[in-house]
Every structure is written in structure tokens, then in C-alpha cells.
C-alpha positions in Angstrom: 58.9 -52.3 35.7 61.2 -55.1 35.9 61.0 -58.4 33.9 60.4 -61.6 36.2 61.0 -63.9 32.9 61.1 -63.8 28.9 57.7 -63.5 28.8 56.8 -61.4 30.9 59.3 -58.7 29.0 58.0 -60.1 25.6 54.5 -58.7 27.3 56.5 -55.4 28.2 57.5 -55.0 24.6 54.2 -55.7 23.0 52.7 -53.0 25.5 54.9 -50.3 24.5 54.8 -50.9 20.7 50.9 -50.8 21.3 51.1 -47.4 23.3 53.6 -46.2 20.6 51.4 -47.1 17.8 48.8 -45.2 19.4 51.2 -41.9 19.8 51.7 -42.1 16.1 48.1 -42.1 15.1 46.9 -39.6 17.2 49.9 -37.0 15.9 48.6 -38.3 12.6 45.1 -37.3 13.0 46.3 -34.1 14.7 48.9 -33.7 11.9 46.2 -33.7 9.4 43.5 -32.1 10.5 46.3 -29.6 11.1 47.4 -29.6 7.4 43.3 -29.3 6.3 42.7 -26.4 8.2 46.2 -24.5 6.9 44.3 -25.5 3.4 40.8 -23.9 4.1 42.4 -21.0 5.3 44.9 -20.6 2.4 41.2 -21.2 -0.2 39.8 -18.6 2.1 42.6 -15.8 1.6 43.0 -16.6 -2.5 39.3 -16.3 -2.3 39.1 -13.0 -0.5 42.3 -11.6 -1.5 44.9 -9.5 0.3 43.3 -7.6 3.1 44.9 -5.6 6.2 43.9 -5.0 9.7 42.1 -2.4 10.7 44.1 -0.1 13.0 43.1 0.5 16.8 41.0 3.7 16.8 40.9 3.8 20.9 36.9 4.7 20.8 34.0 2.9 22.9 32.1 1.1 20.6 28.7 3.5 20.4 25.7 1.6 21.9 22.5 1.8 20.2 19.2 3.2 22.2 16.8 0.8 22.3 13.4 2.1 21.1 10.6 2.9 23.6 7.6 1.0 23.5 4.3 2.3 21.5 1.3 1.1 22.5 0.1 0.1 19.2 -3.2 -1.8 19.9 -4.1 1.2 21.9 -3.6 3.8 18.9 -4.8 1.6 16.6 -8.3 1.2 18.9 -8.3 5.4 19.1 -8.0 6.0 15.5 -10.9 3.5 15.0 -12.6 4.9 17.6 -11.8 8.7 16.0 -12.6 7.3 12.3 -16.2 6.4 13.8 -16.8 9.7 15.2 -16.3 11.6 11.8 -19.4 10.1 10.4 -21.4 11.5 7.2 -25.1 11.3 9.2 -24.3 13.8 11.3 -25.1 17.2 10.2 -22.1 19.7 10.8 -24.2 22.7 10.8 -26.2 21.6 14.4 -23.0 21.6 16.1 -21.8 25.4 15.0 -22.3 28.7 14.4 -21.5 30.2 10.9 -20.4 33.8 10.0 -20.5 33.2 6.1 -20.3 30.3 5.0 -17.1 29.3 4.4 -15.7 30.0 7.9 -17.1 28.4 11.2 -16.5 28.3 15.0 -18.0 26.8 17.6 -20.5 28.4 20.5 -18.5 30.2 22.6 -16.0 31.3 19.9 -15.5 34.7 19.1 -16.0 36.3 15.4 -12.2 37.6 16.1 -10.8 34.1 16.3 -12.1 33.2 13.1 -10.7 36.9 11.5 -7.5 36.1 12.9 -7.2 32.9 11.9 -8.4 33.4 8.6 -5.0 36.7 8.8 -2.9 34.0 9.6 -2.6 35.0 13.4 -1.6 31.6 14.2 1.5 29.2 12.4 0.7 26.4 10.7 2.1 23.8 12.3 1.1 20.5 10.4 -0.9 20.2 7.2 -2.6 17.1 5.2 -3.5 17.0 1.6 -6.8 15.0 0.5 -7.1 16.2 -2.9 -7.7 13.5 -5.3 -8.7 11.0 -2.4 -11.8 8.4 -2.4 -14.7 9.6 0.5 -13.1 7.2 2.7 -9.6 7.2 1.8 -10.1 11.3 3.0 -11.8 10.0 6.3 -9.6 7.6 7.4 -6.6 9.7 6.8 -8.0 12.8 8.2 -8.9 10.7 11.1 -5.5 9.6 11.2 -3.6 12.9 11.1 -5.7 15.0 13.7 -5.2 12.1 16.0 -1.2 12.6 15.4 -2.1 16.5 15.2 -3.3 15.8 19.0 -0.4 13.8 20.1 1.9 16.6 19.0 0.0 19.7 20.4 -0.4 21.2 17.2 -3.0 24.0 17.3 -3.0 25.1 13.6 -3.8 22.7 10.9 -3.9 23.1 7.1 -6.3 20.5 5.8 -6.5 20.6 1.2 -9.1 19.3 0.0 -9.4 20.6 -3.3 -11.8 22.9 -5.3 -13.5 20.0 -7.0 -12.9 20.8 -10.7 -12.3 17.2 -11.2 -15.2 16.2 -9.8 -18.3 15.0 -11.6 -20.4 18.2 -12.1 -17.1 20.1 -10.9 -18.9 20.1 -7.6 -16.6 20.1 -4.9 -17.9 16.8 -2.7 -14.8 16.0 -0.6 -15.2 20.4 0.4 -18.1 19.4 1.9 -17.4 16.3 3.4 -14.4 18.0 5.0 -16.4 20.7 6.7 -18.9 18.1 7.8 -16.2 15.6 9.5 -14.1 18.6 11.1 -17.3 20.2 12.5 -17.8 16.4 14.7 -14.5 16.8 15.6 -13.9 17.5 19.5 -10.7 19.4 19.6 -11.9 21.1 16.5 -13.2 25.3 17.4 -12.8 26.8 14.1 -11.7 26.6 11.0 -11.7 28.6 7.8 -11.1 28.9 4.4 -7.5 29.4 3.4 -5.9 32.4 1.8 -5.3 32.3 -1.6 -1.5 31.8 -0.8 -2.1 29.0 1.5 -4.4 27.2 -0.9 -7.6 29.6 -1.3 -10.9 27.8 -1.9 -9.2 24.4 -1.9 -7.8 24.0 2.1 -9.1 24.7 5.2 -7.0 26.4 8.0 -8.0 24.8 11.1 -7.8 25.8 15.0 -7.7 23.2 17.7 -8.0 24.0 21.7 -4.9 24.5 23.5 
């Protein structure tokens, strides 16, 4: 720019010392927000102390599955649903047929099914233990593990319920119950008494349809 007059450079001057004085502030600022961040990081190391790098291991960073989706409303309506069948007003004995007494099979169901399961013919696949439950503590999770029982295709069942010797009377009520709610149950076709190495008088082994 070229001066027309003494005023006109005195404006020159004035404009440069203006832009000048702006340069030097801003480098200030950037100076020291410079300096504070070369302080937060040297508080940061003292504070975590010396620490190294790891080194490059060259492998794809593993990426999780993400889980499948579970219906739970729907079990949860089921299980009700299954809890509401094994009722105590039904009576048990209508709906079988009984060879002596502690075994039972449904019509239709040979006597051999029962003397085979009761050899151990078939493997126990799952098993559930009600001894020293409440009445409906022992429903709802007898409900709850045949309906699991189903969803795995188990066929063979071991269900304890206990001989009762702490019962009132040492009469074995939740034996009973047992037989009763099993007997309601659909995919129930026999069950009996346990040998004495898989729980004797105080479990049940159970058969479902295949």
C-alpha cells in the first residue's frame, strides 16, 4: 500500500501494530493452553506411573456373537400355563393304570416299559431335587424343569422328592404330591420308583414320549 500523506501512513502503522498485537495474543493463548496440557499430561503419567506399549500381536480383534433372541413372555405364559395343569384337585389315579403301587404307566403302556425303566434301561438325562421344598415351591419348580426337560428332548428324568422322615407324622406328603402332579402331566407315560442307588424310596425315575 503506498502512503498518499503523513496520515495516511500514521493509519498504516496503527493498523499493523493492531494486527501484530493480535498475532501475539493468539500465540499467547495457543502458547498456554499448550503449556496446560504438557502439565495435565505430566500429573497424569506421575499419577499412573511408568507404563509401556503393548506390542503389535498381528491378530483380528475376536468379535463377540451376539445372543439369539428368547421369547421370554412366551415361556414365561407356558410355564404358567404348565404350573396350572399340575393341579392338586385332580386325582392322579383316573388318569393311569397301576402295577403296584409305587410304579405307574399310562393306558397303552406296556408292564415291560415300566420293568425296564425301573432296570435302568433308559439314561438319565436330567434330574431335579424337591426334597425339603414348600407344596408350591415343588410345583412351580417341577413345572419349571419338565418344561426345560421338553425343550431339550430329554426322555429320562430323575425327579427326588424325599422319603418324608422330616415331615410331620414322617408321612411323606410331597411323595404323593409328586405322583399326583406327574400323573397330569402330558408328555409324562411312566414313571417309577428309583433304585436304591439312584435314590430308592425318595426319587422317582420318570419316562417322557419320544
Amino acid at each position: 500500500m503506498k502512503a498518499r500523506g503523513l496520515a495516511e501512513l500514521e493509519l498504516l502503522r496503527s493498523a499493523l501494530r493492531e494486527r501484530e498485537r493480535v498475532a501475539a495474543e493468539q500465540a499467547a493463548r495457543e502458547h498456554a493452553a499448550r503449556a496446560a496440557a504438557e502439565r495435565h499430561k505430566r500429573a497424569f503419567a506421575d499419577a499412573v506411573g511408568p507404563v509401556a506399549p503393548l506390542r503389535p500381536h498381528g491378530r483380528a480383534r475376536p468379535t463377540l456373537a451376539r445372543p439369539t433372541p428368547e421369547p421370554r413372555q412366551r415361556l414365561l405364559d407356558e410355564q404358567a400355563a404348565l404350573q396350572e395343569a399340575i393341579s392338586d384337585e385332580i386325582d392322579a389315579e383316573s388318569l393311569l393304570l397301576t402295577d403296584d403301587g409305587l410304579s405307574f404307566r399310562r393306558a397303552g403302556v406296556g408292564l415291560d416299559v415300566v420293568t425296564r425303566l425301573r432296570r435302568g434301561h433308559w439314561a438319565i438325562q436330567g434330574q431335579i431335587d424337591l426334597h425339603g421344598l414348600r407344596r408350591e415351591e415343588a410345583r412351580e419348580q417341577l413345572a419349571a424343569f419338565m418344561h426345560e426337560a421338553a425343550r431339550r428332548g430329554w426322555r429320562c428324568l430323575r425327579v427326588v422328592h424325599g422319603k418324608g422322615l422330616g415331615s410331620p407324622g414322617r408321612v411323606p406328603v410331597l411323595k404323593a404330591r409328586v405322583r399326583r402332579w406327574l400323573g397330569q402331566h402330558v408328555a409324562v407315560i411312566a414313571f417309577t420308583q428309583a433304585r436304591a442307588a439312584d435314590g430308592g424310596a425318595g426319587a422317582l425315575i420318570v419316562l417322557l414320549q419320544g
